[in-house]
N, C-alpha and C positions, 0 to 999 in steps of 0.2 A: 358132782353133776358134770356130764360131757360137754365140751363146750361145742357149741355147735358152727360149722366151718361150710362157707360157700365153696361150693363148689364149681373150679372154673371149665368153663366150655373153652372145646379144642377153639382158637382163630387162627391159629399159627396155619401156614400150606406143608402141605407134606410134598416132598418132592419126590418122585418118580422113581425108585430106586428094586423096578420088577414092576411094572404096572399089567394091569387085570384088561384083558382085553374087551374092547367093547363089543355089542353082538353087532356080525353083519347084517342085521335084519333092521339096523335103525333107519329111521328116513333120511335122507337128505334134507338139509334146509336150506332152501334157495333165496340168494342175496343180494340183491344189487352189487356190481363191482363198483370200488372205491375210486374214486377221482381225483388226482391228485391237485386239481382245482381248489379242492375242501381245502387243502391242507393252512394252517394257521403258522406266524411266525411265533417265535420265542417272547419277544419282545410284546407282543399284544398281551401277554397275561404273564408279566415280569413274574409276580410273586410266587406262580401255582410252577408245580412239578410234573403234572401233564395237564390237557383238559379235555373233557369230550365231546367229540364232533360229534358225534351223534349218539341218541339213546332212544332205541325203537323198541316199542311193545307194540306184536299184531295178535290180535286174540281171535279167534273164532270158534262158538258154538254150535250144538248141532246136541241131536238125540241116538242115543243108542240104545238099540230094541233090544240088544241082548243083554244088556244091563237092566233096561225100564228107567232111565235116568237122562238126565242130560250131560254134557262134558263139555271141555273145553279144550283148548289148541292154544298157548300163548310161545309164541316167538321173540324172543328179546336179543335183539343187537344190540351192543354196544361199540362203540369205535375210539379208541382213546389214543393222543399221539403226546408221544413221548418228549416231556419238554427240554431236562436234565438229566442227570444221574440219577438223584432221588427219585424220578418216577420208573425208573427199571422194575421196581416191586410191582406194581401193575401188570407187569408179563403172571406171575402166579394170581391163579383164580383160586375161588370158592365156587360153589352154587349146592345151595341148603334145598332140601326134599323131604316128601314124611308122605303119611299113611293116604291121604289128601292128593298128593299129587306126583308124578315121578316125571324126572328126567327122559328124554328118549335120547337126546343126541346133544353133543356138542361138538362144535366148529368152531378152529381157533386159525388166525393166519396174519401175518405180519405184513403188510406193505412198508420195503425200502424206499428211502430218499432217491434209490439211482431208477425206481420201477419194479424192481425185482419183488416175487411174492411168494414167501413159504409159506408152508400147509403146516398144519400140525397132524401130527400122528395119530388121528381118530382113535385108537387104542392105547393112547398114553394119556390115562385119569386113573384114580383111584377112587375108589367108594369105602367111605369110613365112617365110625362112629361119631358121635357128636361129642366126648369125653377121650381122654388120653388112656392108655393101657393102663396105667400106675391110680388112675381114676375110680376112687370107689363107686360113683357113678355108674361104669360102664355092667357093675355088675347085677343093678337095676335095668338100666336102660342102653340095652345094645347093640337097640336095631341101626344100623347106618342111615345117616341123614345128611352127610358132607358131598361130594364130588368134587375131589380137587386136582388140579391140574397146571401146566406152565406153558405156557405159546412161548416155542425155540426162537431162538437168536435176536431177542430184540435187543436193539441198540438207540442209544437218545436219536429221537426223529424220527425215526419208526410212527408207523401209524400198527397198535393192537386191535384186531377186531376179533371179537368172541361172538359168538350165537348160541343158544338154546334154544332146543325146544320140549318144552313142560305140556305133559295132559294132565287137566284135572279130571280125576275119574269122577266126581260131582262139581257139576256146574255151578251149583245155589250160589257159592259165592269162591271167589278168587283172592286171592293174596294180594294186598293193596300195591300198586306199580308206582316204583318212588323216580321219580322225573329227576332229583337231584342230591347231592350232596357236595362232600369235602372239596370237591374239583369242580371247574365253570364247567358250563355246559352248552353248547354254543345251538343244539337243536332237538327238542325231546319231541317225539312221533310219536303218538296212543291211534292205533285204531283198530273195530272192536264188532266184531260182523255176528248177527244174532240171525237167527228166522224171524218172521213175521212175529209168531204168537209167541215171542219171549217178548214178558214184561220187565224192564230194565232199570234198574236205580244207578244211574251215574254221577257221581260227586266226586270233586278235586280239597281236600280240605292239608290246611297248613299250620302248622303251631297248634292242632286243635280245634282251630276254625274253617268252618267250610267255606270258600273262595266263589267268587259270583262268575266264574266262568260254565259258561255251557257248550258240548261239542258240536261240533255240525252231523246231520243227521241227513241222511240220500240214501235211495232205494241202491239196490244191489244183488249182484248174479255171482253167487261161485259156486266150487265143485268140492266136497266133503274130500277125508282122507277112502272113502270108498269109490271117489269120480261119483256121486250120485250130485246132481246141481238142484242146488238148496236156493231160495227166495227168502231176500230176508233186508236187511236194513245195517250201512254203515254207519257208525259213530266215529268220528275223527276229536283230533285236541293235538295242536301244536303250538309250542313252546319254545324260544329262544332268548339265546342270550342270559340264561341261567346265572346268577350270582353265584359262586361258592358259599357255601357255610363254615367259615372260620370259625376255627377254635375260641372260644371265651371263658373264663373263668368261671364258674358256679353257670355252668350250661346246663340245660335243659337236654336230654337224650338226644341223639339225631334221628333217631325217628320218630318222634314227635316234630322236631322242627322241617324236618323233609317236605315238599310237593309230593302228594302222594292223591292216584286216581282209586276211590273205591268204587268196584260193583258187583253189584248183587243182585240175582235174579230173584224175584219177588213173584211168578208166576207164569205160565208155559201152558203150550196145549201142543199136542204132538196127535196126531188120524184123528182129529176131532173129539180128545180127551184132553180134560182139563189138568191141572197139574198145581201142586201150591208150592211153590219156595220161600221166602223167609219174608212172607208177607207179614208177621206180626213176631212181637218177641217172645210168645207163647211159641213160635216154631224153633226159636235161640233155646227155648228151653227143652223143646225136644228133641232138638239135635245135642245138647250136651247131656240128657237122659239115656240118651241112645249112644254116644260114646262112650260113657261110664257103667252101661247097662253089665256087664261082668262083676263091676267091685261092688255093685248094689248088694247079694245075696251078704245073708248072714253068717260067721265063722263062727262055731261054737269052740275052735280053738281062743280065737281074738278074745269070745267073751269070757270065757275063763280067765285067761290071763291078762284081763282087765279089772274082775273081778278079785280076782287074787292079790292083785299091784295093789288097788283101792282098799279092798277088806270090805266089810259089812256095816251098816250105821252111816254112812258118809252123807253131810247135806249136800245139797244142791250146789251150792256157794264153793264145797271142798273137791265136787268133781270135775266143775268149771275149771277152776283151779289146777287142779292135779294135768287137765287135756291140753290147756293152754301152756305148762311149763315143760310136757314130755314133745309137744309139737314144735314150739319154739326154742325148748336150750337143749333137746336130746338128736332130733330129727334133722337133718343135715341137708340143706335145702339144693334142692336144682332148680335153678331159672327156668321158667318158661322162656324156649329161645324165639319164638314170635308170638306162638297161640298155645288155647288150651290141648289143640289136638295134634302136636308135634310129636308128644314121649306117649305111648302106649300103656295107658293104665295097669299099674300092676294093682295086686289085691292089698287088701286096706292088712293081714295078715305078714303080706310082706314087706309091707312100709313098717310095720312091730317091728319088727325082725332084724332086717338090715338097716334099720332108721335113718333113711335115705330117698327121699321123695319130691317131685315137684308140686306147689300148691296146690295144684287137683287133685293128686293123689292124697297129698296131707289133712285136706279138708275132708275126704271122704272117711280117712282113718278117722280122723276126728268124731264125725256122726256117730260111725259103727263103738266108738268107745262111750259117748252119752248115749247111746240106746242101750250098752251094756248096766246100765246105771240105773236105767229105764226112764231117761230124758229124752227127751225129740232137740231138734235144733233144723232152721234153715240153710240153705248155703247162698254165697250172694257171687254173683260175676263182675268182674272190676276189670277196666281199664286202667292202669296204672300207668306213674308217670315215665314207662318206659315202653309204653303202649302206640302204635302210629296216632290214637288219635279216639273219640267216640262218638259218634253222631249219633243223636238221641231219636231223631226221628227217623234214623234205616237199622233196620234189622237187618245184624248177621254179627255170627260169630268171630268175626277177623280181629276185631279191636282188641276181646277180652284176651288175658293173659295170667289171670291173678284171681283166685278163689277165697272166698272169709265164710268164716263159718257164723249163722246169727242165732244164738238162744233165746228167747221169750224166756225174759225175766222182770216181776213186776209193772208188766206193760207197756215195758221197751226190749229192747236187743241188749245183750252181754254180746260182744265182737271177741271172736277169737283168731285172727292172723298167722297162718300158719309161717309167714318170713317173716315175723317180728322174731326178737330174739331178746330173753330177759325183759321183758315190755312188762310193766303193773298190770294189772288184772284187767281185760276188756281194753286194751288200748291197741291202737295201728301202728304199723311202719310208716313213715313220711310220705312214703311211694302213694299210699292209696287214702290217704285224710283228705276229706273235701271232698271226693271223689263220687260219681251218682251211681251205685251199684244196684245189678239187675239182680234183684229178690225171688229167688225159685219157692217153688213149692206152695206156695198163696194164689189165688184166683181173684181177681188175673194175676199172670205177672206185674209187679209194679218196680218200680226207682224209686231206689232211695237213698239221701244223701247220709253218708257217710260221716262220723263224728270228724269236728276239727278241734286241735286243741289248741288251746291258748300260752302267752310265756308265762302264765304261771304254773301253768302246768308241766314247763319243763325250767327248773332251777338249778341256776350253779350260782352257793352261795360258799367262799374266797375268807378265810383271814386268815395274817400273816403277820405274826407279832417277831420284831425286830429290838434287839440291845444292841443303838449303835456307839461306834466308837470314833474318836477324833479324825482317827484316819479315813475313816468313811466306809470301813469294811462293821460289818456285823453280821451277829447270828441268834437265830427266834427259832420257831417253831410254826405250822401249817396245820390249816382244818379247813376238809373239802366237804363240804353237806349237796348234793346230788336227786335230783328228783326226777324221774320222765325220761325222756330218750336222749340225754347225757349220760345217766345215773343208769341207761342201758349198755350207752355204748360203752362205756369204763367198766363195766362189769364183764363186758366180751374181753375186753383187754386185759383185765387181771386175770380170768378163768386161764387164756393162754398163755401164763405167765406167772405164775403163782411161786416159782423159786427165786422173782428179782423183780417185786412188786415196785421197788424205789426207780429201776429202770424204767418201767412201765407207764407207770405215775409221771416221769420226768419226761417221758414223751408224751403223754399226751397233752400237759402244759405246756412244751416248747417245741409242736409237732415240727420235725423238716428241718428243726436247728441245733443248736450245740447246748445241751441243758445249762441254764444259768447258776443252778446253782446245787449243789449235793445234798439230798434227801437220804435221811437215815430214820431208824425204828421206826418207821412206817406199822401201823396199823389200821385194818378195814373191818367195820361195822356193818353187820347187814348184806355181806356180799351175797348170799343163798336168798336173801328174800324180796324181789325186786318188788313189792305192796309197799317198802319203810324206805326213806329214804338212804343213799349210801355217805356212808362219813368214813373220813378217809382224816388220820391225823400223824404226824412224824415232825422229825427236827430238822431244821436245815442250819447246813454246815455254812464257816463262813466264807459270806460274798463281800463284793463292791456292791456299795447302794450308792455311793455319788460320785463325787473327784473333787481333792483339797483346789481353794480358792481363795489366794492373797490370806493365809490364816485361818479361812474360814474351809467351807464347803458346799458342795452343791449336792442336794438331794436328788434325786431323781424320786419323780412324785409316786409312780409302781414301777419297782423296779424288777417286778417279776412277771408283767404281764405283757403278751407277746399282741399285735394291732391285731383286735379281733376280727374288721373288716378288709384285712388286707390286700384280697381279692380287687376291691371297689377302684382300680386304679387310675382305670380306663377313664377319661372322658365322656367318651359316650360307647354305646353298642349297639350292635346290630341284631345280638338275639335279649330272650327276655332271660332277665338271671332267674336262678330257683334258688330258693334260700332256703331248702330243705324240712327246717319245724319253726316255729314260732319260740324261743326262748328267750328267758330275762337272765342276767348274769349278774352279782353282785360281789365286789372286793372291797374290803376292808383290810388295812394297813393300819400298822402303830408301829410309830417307832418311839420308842423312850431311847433321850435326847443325853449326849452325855452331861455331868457333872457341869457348872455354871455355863454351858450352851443353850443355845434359845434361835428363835425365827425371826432371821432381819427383815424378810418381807412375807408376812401372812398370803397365803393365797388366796383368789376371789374363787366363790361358790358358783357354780356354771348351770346352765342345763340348754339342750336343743334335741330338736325331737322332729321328723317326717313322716310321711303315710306309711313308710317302712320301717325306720330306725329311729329309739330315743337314747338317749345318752344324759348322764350328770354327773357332777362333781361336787363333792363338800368336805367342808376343812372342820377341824376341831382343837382345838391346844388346853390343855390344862395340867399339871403337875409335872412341867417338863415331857408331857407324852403327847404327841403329835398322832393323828387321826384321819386318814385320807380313807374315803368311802366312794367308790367308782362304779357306776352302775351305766349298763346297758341294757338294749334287748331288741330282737328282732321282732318285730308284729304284722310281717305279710308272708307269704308265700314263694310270691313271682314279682318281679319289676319288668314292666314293660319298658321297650328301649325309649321310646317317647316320655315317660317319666325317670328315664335312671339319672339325668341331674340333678332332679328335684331333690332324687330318694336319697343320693350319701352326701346330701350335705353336712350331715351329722357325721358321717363315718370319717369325711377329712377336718373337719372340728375333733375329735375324739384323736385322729391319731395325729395332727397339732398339737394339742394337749400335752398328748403323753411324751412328748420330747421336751419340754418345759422343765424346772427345775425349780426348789425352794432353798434358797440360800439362808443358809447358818452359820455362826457365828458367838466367837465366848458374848457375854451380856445379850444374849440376843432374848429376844420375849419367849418367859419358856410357859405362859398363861397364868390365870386363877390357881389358887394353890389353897388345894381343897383336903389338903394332910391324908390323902388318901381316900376319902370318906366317897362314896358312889358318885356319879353324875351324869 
């Protein structure tokens, strides 16, 4: 089985090396000049590497006869001054495009410390692919979606000021305007000029939640890109003093956690005709019927050699089956880099083919192979956790990013995920569990929430039987039992890896460290069949399990297990953690004790437990064999920063613990002696 490998999207800038001229037909974009009044000391934002002084979106609508459509005009300035060395990267830009919307112009220009102000070279950008040449990717998807470029000679203290200006050739709805991110932001401008008869859904939402600010709203006079003066209504929203979004350990995406403006026009009337936008989410489903309207038709190549893959006879149960493991371990996935309508549908024939697709695309192959079967199945739209965000009560497509496929099966849904990988039968990526997915194809459209799973559903069950010796070194054997989206991710790791399983193995026990200990004959159980759980068993070579002490010695309680919360460090935090799945984890240790050695101090049986984390310990001794049994699991999702003390206080209990030691010793208690007999 291929194993199946993400595919990364260009971020890197491409520098300038023969740039593509820009056309002279682009507009100017006119900007207020910069004052060096604005400018900010170093010292007011110690920590940050620049920050920005400003960050403007002006947007304006209007109607176009020759389209029959509405559109749009957004202007985004930004002005960032350069604090140190490290914010010099800030001179190279990005700016992402698609089928939706096109760049017309950019403006880029440095203000000097002494006054002085360069131009950038309006003809020095490139337009590129969203995948690298070496990218199998690009030979899917390779229409250009980047604009990358470099504002000349900046030096720390510089003020960069960049401008675009973006038409959406549909207005219904706009690409959400993120107010902030990694760097302060000392002043964010939104504002947003409509006609009269556009009907408007304006919302500010953050972390996922929509925010109780509303913009100011006043009448207004401008002049279109044709000088024809339009009547219509401004919306303003400003913003200051911006916190940055520091990096934290098990973070939540940044655009999710961003300020971000959505809007969506919900209805229009242009000569006294009425007009509908994405007044329900029955219009969400006909805007992505109407984007995918091409891969809908039927291939009778596909269904042959869907046909043919399967054979004749096959249940129901074996075609699920068969769709869920060519989508997930064969087909080689592309992120959706914001929405569903960035990559340009290719045919469900060609995702067979070159097995290379983003969830839209995969979901549709998907259908077209249960219809080959002569099964129906739904498809469902998800916001996923790397989504800006979902408001349940505005329709529009911006949020969605992530496709599932739902079969009617005994009067619920089989889920099939086209970005899971190795997943059990019907099971999700962590990205989209919990999650409320828009259900196509039923009347109405409805919401529906999404399976979550529990830690029992995902297991890592640990033993690690030890013959130690006086010196404190010894050597056992290992057995790894695997269930759920562990027993996934270890099976992605072994597929790419199958000539030095022991390395493998060693790293994912001691991710980022120096392996403790040497694993040998290694053998895996059930690697092909991700329905059974994975066992995983080999010998380990010998280690240090404690350090001699006045005669005796000091155990180390698991001497193979690495603080599983280790992240939890921090005090407190500013954003919410994500804890990716719900899992329970379980280790068992034996050590059989040398020859008239025994346990000078028995250890105490422990347990603590929070809304997120539980944890325990328990001791055993009998026949000279000692017995440490360690168990944890995670049981939430997210921690809110208002609860993250609460949540580890288990996690600094547990990794407490594990620094702790059981001292041994000749006559020491070596338990009941039960000549062997079970217990």
């Amino acid at each position: 089985m291929a194993q199946k490998k993400h595919l990364r999207l260009v971020v890197g800038f491409i520098l300038m090396a023969g740039a593509m001229a820009c056309q002279s037909s682009a507009p100017p974009i006119k900007v207020d000049r910069f004052h060096r009044a604005d400018r900010i000391t170093a010292a007011a934002y110690p920590d940050a590497d620049a920050v920005v002084l400003l960050n403007r979106f002006q947007a304006q609508m209007g109607f176009s006869t020759a389209k029959n459509r509405p559109y749009a005009h957004v202007v985004h300035v930004q002005r960032i001054q350069v604090l140190n060395a490290a914010g010099l990267k800030y001179a190279k830009q990005t700016v992402s495009f698609d089928d939706f919307s096109r760049i017309l112009n950019v403006q880029g220009r440095v203000y000097k410390e002494n006054g002085n102000i360069i131009e950038m070279d309006p003809s020095h950008y490139r337009d590129v692919p969203f995948f690298a040449k070496e990218d199998p990717a690009l030979s899917i998807y390779s229409q250009k979606g980047l604009r990358v470029f470099k504002v000349p000679e900046v030096e720390v203290g510089d003020v960069i000021e960049v401008a675009t200006l973006r038409v959406y050739r549909d207005a219904r709805w706009l690409q959400p305007l993120q107010c902030d991110g990694r760097l302060p932001v000392v002043r964010t401008e939104v504002a947003l000029d409509a006609p009269n008869d556009f009907d408007l859904d304006f919302r500010v939402i953050k972390g996922g939640e929509v925010q109780k600010v509303s913009p100011q709203n006043f009448p207004n006079r401008w002049q279109d890109h044709h000088g024809v003066e339009i009547e219509g209504r401004r919306r303003t929203l400003l913003m200051e003093n911006k916190a940055p979004i520091f990096f934290e350990e098990n973070q939540a995406p940044l655009s999710f956690l961003q300020t971000q403006v959505f809007i969506s026009l919900r209805n229009y009337m242009f000569q006294g005709k009425s007009y509908r936008g994405f007044w329900s989410f029955e219009d969400v489903e006909k805007w992505f019927y109407a984007l995918t309207q091409s891969q809908q038709k039927e291939d009778q190549r596909l269904t042959d050699a869907v046909q043919k893959a399967l054979g004749a006879g096959r249940s129901k149960t074996e075609v699920i089956n068969f769709v869920q493991r060519f989508l997930q371990d064969r087909v080689r996935d592309v992120p959706s880099y914001s929405h569903l309508g960035v990559f340009k549908g290719r045919t469900p024939w060609d995702i067979w083919r070159f097995q290379i697709g983003d969830s839209k695309d995969q979901a549709i192959l998907g259908q077209h192979m249960l219809r080959a079967m002569g099964y129906q199945s739904l498809l469902v739209l998800v916001a996923d956790d790397n989504s800006s965000g979902q408001i349940t009560d505005l329709p529009s497509p911006a949020p969605y990013n992530h496709v599932l496929i739902a079969v009617p099966e005994g009067g619920a849904y089989t889920f099939i995920d086209p970005e899971g990988q190795y997943l059990p039968r019907g099971r999700l990526s962590p990205a989209v569990q919990g999650k409320q997915g828009l259900l196509l194809g039923v009347k109405p459209v409805s919401f529906i929430v999404l399976p979550q799973e529990k830690p029992s559903d995902n297991q890592v069950n640990m033993e690690f039987n030890f013959r130690l010796q006086p010196s404190a070194h010894g050597v056992g054997n290992i057995r790894l039992e695997l269930s759920g989206q562990p027993a996934a991710q270890l099976r992605s790791t072994l597929y790419g890896s199958q000539d030095n399983w022991e390395k493998a193995i060693a790293g994912w026990l001691w991710p980022q460290q120096t392996p403790r200990a040497k694993l040998d004959a290694v053998q895996v159980i059930h690697l092909s069949e991700p329905d059974k759980p994975l066992v995983i068993t080999g010998s380990i070579g010998e280690m240090l399990l404690g350090a001699p002490n006045n005669g005796g010695l000091n155990l180390k309680k698991a001497p193979l297990v690495s603080r599983p919360w280790g992240w939890a460090w921090r005090q407190k935090r500013q954003t919410a953690a994500q804890l990716g799945y719900p899992m329970g984890v379980s280790i068992k240790t034996f050590f059989t004790l040398p020859q008239g050695w025994g346990v000078m101090t028995m250890p105490s049986n422990w347990e603590m437990k929070s809304f997120a984390f539980e944890t325990s310990a328990s001791w055993f001794l009998a026949d000279g064999r000692l017995e440490h049994q360690l168990k944890w699991a995670t049981t939430a999702m997210n921690i809110s920063p208002q609860r993250y003390g609460e949540a580890i206080i288990p996690a600094g209990v547990l990794n407490q613990r594990l620094k702790e030691v059981v001292p041994l010793g000749l006559g020491g208690d070596r338990g009941e002696n039960y000549q062997g007999a079970p217990f």
